[in-house]
N, C-alpha and C positions, 0 to 999 in steps of 0.2 A: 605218052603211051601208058597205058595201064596194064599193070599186073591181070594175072590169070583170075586170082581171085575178085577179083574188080569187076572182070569181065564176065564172069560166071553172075555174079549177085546183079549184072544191069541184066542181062537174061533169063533171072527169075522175076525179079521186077515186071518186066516185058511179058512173063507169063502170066504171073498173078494178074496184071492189071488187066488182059485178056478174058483172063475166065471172070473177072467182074462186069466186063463188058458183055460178057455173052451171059452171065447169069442176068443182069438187067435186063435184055433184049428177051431172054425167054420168059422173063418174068410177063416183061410187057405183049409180048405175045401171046398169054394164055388169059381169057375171059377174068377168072376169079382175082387172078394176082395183079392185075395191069396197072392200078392204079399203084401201089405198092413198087412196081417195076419203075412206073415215073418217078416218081418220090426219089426211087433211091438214085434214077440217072439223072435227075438235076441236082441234086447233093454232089455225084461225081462229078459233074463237070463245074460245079461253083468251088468243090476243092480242087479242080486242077487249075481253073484261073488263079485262085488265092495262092497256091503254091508258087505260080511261076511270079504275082503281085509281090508274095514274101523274098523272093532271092534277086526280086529289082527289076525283072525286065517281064514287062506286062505287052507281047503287042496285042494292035487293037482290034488285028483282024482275030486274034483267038480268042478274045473277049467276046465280038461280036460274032464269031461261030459259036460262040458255045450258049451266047443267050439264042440266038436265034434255033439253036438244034433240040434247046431247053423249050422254048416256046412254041418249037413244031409237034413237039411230042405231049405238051400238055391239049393243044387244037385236034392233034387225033385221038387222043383219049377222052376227050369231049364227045367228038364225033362219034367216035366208038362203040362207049359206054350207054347205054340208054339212059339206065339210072340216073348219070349223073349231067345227062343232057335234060332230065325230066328237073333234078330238083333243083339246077343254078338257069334255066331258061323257061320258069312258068308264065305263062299268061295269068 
């Protein structure tokens, strides 16, 4: 059982990692920033595999949600983007 102060700092935790989750997502939601918004949510979710890979226990389903949530969000930023569906799919 953990102290109060214990329990306070896993709840700001919980908070901070939130509004990084939502500044991504709005990132990625607005035309200019979106690639920028990828960028930074597949850095977060390759540092939250690497975290849980550092303290020893890695399961495989969070490895494989987080490339696959990684790899859905680079396929609509494809889609998305024109620009960047012009200069990596020329004819």
């Amino acid at each position: 059982m953990g102290t109060y102060g214990q329990e306070q700092l896993v709840d700001t935790l919980g908070h901070m990692l939130s509004a990084i989750t939502d500044l991504c997502g709005a990132l990625c939601a607005t035309q200019p920033t979106s690639i920028v918004g990828v960028i930074l949510w597949t850095g977060y979710f390759g540092e939250a595999a690497l975290s849980q890979l550092r303290i020893g226990h890695l399961p495989a389903g969070f490895v494989s949600l987080g490339l696959c949530f990684a790899l859905m969000l680079w396929v609509a930023l494809g889609v998305h983007v024109k620009s960047l569906r012009a200069c990596c799919f020329q004819r």
